[in-house]
C-alpha positions as CSV (number, residue, x, y, z in Angstrom):
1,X,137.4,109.1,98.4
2,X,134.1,110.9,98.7
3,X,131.2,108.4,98.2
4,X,127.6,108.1,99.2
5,X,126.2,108.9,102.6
6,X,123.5,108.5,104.8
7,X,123.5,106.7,108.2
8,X,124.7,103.1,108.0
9,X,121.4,101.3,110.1
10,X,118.7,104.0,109.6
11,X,120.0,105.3,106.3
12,X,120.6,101.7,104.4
13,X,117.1,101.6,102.5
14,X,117.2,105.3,101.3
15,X,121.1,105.2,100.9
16,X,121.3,102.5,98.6
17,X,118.0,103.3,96.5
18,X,116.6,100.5,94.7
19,X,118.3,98.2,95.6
20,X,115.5,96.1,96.9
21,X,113.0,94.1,93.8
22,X,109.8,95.1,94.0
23,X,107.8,91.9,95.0
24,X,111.2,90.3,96.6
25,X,114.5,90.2,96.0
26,X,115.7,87.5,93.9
27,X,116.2,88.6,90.8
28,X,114.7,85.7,88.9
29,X,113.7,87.7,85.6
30,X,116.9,86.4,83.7
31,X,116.2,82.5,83.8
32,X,113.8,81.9,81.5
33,X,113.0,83.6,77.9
34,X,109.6,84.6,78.9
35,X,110.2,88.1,80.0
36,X,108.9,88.4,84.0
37,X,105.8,91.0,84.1
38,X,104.4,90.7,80.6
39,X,100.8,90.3,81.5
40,X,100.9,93.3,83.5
41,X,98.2,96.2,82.9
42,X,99.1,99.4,82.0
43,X,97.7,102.8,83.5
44,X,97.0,105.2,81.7
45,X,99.4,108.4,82.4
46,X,98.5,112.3,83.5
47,X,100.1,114.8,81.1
48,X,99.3,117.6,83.5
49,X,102.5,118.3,84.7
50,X,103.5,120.8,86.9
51,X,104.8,124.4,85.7
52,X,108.1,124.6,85.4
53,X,110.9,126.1,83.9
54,X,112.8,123.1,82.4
55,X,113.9,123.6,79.1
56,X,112.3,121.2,76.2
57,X,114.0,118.4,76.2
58,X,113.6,118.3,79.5
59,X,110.0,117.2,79.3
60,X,110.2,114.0,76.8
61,X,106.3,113.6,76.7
62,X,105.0,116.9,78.3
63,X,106.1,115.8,81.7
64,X,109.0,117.5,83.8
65,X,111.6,115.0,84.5
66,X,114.3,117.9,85.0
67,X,116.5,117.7,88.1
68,X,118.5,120.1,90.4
69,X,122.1,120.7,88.5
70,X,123.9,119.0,91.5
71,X,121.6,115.4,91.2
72,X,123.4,114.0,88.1
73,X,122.3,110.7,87.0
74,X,124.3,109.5,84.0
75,X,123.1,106.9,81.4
76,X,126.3,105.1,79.7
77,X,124.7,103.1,77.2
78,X,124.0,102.7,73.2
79,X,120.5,103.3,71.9
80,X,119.1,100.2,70.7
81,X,118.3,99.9,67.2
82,X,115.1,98.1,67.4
83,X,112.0,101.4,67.4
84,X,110.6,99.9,70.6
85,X,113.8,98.8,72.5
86,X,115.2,102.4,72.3
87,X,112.1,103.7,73.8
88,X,111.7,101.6,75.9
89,X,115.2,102.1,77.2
90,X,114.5,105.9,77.2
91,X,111.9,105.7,79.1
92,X,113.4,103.4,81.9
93,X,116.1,106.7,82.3
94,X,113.0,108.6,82.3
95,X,111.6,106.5,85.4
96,X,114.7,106.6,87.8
97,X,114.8,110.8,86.8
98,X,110.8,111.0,87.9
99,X,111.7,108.7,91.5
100,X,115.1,111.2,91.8
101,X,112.5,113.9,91.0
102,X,110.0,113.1,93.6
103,X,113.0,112.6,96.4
104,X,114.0,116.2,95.0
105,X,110.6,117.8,95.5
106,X,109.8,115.4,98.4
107,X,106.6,113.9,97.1
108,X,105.5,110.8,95.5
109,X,103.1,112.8,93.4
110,X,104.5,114.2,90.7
111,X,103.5,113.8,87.4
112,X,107.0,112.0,85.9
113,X,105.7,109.1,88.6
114,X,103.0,108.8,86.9
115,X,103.6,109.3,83.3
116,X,106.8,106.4,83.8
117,X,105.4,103.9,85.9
118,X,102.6,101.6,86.7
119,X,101.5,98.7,88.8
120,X,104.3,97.4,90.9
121,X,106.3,100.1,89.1
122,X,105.3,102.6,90.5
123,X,104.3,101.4,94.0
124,X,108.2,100.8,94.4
125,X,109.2,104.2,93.3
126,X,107.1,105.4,95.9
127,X,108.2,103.2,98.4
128,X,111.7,104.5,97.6
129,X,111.0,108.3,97.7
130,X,109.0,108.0,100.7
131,X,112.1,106.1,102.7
132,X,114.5,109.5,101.5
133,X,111.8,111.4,103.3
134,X,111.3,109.9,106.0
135,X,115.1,110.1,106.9
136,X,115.0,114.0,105.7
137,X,117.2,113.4,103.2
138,X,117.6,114.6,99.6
139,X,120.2,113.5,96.7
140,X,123.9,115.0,95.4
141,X,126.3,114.3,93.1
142,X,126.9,111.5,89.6
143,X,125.1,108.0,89.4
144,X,126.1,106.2,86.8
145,X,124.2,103.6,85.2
146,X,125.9,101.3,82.2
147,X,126.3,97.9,80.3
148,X,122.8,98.1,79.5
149,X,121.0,95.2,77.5
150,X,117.7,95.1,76.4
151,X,115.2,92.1,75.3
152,X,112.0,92.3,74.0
153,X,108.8,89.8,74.3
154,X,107.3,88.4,71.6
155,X,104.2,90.7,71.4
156,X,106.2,93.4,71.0
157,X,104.8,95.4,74.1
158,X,107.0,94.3,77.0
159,X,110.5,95.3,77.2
160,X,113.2,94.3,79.8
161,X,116.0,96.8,80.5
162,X,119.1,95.4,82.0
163,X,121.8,97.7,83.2
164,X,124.6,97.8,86.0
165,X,124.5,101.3,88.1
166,X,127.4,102.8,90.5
167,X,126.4,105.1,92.9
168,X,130.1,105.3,95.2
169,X,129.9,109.4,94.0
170,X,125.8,109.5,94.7
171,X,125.2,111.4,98.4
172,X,122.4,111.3,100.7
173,X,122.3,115.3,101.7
174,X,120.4,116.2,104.8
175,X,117.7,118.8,104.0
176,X,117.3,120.7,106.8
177,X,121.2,121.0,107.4
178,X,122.4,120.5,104.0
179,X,125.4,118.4,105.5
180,X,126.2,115.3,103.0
181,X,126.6,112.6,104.8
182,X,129.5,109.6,103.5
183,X,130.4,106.4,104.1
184,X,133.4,104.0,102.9
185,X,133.1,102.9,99.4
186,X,131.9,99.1,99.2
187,X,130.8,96.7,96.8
188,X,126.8,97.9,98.1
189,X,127.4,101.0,95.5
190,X,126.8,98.2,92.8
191,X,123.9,96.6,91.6
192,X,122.5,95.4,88.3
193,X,119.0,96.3,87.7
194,X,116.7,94.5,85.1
195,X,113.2,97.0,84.5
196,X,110.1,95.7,82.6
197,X,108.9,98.1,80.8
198,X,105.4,97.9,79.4
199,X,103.8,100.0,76.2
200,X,101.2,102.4,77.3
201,X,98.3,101.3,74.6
202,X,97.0,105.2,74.8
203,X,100.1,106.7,74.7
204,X,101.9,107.4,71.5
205,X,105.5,105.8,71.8
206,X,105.4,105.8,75.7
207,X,106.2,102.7,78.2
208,X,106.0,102.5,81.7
209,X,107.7,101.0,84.0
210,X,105.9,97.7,85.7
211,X,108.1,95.4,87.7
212,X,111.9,96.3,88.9
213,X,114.4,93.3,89.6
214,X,117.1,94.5,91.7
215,X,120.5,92.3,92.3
216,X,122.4,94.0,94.9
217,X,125.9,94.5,95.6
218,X,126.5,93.1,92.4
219,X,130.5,92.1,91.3
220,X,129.6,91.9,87.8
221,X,129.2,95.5,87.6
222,X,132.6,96.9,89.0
């Protein structure tokens, strides 16, 4: 069975991408009904995005999140029928594309970053895409994320996304060989994220990602 690849030692951090919580990693968020993050500030996003020639729905809010054909990432879950909950949620898939897009164009300066994530946010998806650098390695095939929850705080402008994601048919690909490189399937291909998102105050229907809670190898999920 093919499954994800990378290195065992060297490769553990970029193989297994967030699966580390930004600011440690206990995943604490879930124990209380105050939603982890909600005082955190917002900044405000670029729109500039590069030129490119995604199609439309590619770029949600005028900024590319399109990836190469062969870096799939799948989102298995029901839009929310609460306004702010289902963008919210949109924009969560929005910030995993932009830190898949930056380990695509091998920079943590692309506009999706940006426009999708702030704070602690976005200093994690950088962390991540500079560690699939680092090892030279880019991304292949399906990663599926599912069972998706979502829970809003009282103000209204904090949203927490919860969601289980398998990645045991997600590669690490080397770039200058283009050799994918595997391991044995394992319970590590598991983990349940839970995202804060935050609502951009300048930005018409658009949240940002501000805190990431990781639990890793997690059983719940298989």
């Amino acid at each position: 069975m093919k499954r994800r690849t990378l290195p065992i030692a060297a490769a553990f951090a970029a193989a297994t991408l967030m699966l580390t919580a930004c600011g440690g990693g206990d995943d604490k968020s879930g124990d209380s009904d105050k939603i982890a993050g909600t005082g955190q500030g917002t900044e405000k996003p670029s729109k500039s995005a590069e030129p490119s020639g995604a199609p439309a729905e590619a770029k949600p809010d005028g900024v590319d999140v399109s990836l190469p054909a062969d870096m799939n990432l799948v989102f298995d879950w029901e839009k929310p029928k609460d306004e702010n909950e289902a963008a919210a949620m949109e924009d969560a898939a929005n910030y995993l594309r932009a830190i898949y897009r930056g380990v695509d164009k091998r920079t943590t300066k692309d506009a999706a970053l940006a426009a999708y994530a702030t704070g602690e946010g976005r200093h994690y998806g950088e962390v991540q895409i500079n560690e699939w650098i680092k090892g030279g390695w880019t991304a292949t095939g399906t990663r599926r994320h599912y069972d998706a929850t979502t829970r809003s705080a009282s103000n209204g402008n904090s949203v927490e996304i919860a969601f289980c994601s398998d990645a045991s048919k997600f590669y690490g690909e080397e770039v200058k060989t283009g050799k994918v490189l595997k391991t044995e399937p394992s319970l590590k291909d598991f983990g349940h994220y839970k995202i804060i998102m935050v609502k951009v105050p300048t930005g018409e229907g658009l949240w940002q990602a501000s805190k990431v809670y990781v639990e890793t190898g997690a059983e719940k999920c298989q």
